[in-house]
N, C-alpha and C positions, 0 to 999 in steps of 0.2 A: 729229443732227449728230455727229460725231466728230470727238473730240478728241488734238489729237500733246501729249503735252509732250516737249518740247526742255531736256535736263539740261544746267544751268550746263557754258558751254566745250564742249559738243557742238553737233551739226546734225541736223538732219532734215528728209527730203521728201517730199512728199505730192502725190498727182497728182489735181487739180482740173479739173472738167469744165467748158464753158463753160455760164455761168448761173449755177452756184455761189459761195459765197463761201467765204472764208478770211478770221479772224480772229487775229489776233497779240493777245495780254494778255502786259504787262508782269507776271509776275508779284508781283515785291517792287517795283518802282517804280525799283530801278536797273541792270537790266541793259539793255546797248544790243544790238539785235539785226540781224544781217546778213541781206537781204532779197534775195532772188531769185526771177525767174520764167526759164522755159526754157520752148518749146514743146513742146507734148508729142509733136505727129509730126515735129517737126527739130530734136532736143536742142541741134544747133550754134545754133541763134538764141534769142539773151536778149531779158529785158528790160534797155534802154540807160538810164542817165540820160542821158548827155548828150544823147540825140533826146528822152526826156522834158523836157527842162529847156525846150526853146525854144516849145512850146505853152502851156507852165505860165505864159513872162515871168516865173521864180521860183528860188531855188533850192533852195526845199520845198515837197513836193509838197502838195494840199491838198485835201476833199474835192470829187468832182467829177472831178479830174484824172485822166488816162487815161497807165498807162502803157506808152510804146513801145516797141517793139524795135528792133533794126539796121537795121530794114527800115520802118523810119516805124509801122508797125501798131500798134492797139493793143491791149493784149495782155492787160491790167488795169485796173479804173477805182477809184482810193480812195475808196470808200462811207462811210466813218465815220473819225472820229478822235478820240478821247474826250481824250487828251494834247491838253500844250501847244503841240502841232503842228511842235515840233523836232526835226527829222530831218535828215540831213545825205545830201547826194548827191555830193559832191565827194571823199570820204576813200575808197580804196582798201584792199579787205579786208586783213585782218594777214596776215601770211606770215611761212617761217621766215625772210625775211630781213629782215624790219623787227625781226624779235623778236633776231635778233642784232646787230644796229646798235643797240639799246636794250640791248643786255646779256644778252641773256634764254638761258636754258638752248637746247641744241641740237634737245628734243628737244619745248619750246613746243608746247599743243596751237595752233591759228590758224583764223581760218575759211576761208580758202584751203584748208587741209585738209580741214575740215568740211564745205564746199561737194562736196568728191569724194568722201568717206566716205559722205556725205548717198545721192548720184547712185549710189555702188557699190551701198548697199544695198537698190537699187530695180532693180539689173542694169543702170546705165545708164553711159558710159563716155562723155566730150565729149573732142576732140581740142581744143578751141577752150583760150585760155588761160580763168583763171575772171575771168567778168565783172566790172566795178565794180558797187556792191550800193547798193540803198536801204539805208542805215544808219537804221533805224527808232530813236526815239529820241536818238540821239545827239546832242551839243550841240557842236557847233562852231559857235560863232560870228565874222565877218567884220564889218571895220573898213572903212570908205570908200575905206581906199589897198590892200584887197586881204588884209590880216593875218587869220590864223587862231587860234585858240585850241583846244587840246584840255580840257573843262571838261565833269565832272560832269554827266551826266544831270539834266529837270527833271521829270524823268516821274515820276508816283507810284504805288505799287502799285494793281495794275487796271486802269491806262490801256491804250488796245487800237486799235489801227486794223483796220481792215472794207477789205476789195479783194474786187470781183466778177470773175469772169474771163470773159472776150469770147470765148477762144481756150480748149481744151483746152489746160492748164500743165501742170508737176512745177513745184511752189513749195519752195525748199529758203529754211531759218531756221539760222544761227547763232548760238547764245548767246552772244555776245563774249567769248573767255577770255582779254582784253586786262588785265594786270592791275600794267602799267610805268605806262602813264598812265592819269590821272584820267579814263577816260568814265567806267567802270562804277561811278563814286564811290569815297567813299575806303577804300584797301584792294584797290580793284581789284574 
């Protein structure tokens, strides 16, 4: 098996065959990680949450679950999930424009970035804007009337979700260098 690690506020991609798996470890237990799949022979087509969400009836994903693309397929299945299975599908990766709405320096690394940095280092270039991302780990939790909260990771160091892939992927990860609000706990 071969192993990526992914340095604190960077990204990386790794191109997965179908039948293979790919395993994500929290390494300290609080960073939240940006999760993508792309096909490997049509970089323009991702994996969707929101075409994943309506098979799941969820709004995290859970083992078993398959996830889809644009195109309804599926493109990945969650094999394992050692965490406390909060993950968040709705938050839209950081960019440098959330990071200067919140304040943040000009030059913020984000995983919007990470996601193309990830993709250049593999010679691969997507016209498409960057997909919304399984945020692995992340704790945003939701209230009856719809309300969100941005709220510290519950993951512990080790925790690891398992994805088989169906389709030939490039699976790209970024290590959240979100560090205005509380996901990646406190401190950032």
């Amino acid at each position: 098996m071969t192993s990526t690690i992914v340095p604190g506020g960077y990204g990386r991609a790794v191109r997965v065959k179908a039948g293979e798996s790919v395993q994500v470890v929290n390494t300290h237990g609080t960073q939240v990680v940006d999760f993508w799949a792309i096909r490997a022979d049509r970089p323009e087509i991702a994996m969707s949450m929101q075409h994943s969400r309506i098979p799941w009836r969820n709004l995290r994903p859970r083992p078993g679950d398959g996830m889809l693309d644009e195109e309804r397929s599926t493109m990945m299945i969650l094999t394992d999930d050692s965490s406390p299975g909060v993950h968040d599908t709705v938050i839209a990766a950081c960019d440098p424009f959330r990071y200067a709405q919140l304040g943040g320096a000009p030059d913020h690394r984000s995983c919007c970035g990470n996601f193309n940095e990830a993709l250049a280092a593999l010679g691969i270039t997507r016209r498409a804007p960057v997909p919304a991302p399984l945020n692995l780990f992340m704790n945003i939790p939701w209230d009856a009337d719809g309300n969100i909260e941005f709220l510290p990771t519950v993951s512990a160091a080790g925790d690891s979700v398992t994805f088989q892939a169906e389709v030939d992927v490039i699976v790209i990860a970024s290590a959240c260098p979100m560090d205005i609000v509380p996901i990646n706990g406190p401190g950032g």
